[in-house]
ROMARNU-741131 format. One record per residue (C-alpha): residue in one letter; x, y, z. Coordinates in steps of 0.02 Angstrom, whole numbers, plus 32768, in hexadecimal, padded with zeros to 4 digits. Example, Ala and Ser with C-alpha at 12.3 -4.5 7.8 and 13.67 -1.06 7.14 Angstrom:
a82677F1F8186/s82AC7FCB8165/
This chain:
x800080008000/x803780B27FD3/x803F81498047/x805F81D07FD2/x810881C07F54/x8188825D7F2D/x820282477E99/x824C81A67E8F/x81BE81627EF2/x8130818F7E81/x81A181637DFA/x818780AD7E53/x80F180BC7E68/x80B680E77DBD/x812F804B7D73/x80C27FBB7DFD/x802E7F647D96/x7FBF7F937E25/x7FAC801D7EA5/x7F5B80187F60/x7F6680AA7FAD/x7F1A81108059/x7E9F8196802C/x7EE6821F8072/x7FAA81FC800F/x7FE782897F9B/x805B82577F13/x80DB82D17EBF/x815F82F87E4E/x81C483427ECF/x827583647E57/x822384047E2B/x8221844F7ED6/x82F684317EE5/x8315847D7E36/x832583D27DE2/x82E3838A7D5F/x826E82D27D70/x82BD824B7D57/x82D0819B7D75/x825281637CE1/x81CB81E87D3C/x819082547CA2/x817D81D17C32/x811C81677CC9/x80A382087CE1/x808482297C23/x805281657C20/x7FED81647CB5/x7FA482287CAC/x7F4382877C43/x7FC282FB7BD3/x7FA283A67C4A/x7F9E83457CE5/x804582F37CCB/x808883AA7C8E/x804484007D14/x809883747D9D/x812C836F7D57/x814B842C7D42/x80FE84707DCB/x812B83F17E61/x806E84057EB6/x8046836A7EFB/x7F9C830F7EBE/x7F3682AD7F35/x7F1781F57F34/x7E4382157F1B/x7E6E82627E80/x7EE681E37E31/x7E5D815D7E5C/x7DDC81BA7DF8/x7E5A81B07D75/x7E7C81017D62/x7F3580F87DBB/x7F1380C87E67/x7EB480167E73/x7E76802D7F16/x7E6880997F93/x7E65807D8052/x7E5480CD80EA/x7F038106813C/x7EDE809881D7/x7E9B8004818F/x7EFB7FC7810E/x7EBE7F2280A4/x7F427ECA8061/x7F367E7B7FEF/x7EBA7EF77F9D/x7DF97EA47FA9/x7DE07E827ED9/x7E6D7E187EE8/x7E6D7DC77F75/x7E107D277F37/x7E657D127EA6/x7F187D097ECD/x7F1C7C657F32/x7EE77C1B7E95/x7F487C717E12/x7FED7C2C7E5A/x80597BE77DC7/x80477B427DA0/x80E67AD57D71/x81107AAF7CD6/x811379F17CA4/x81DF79BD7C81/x81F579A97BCB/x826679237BA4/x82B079907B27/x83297A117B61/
């Protein structure tokens, strides 16, 4: 579960295949605010995830957007309450006992 990302952490964020996060985390681009440029994969993982202005606006700006808003968005998953987390995330929960992978029979050719 995420707690709000800056820099390199949003930039990890952005690259999982899923995100939990609290309701109340803010997530931004925080090179801006120390002069610096993002990097670390970050403006090409906000113009993939973000619409075109959003992504500009993060990524030039440094203002941090909050977790509600990336949900309504399509990037965050899931979101919880800060106290309560549910781990693993409820949709899933079911499913991944049984989506373990299953061996692969030996071949006898190598």
């Amino acid at each position: 579960m995420v707690e709000g990302a800056a820099g390199a952490g949003l930039s990890l964020a952005l690259a999982c295949d899923m995100i939990v996060s609290a309701r109340d985390a803010r997530f931004t681009a925080a090179y801006v605010n120390a002069g610096l440029v993002p990097d670390g994969g970050l403006t090409a993982a906000l113009t993939a995830c973000l619409p075109p202005q959003m992504a500009a606006s993060m990524a030039l700006t440094g203002q941090p957007v909050g977790a509600e808003r990336l949900h309504a968005l399509g990037v965050i998953q899931e979101l919880t309450e800060p106290e309560r987390p549910s781990w693993p995330p409820w949709p899933w929960r079911t499913a991944w006992p049984q989506a373990r992978p299953r061996r692969r029979p030996r071949s006898s050719i190598c």
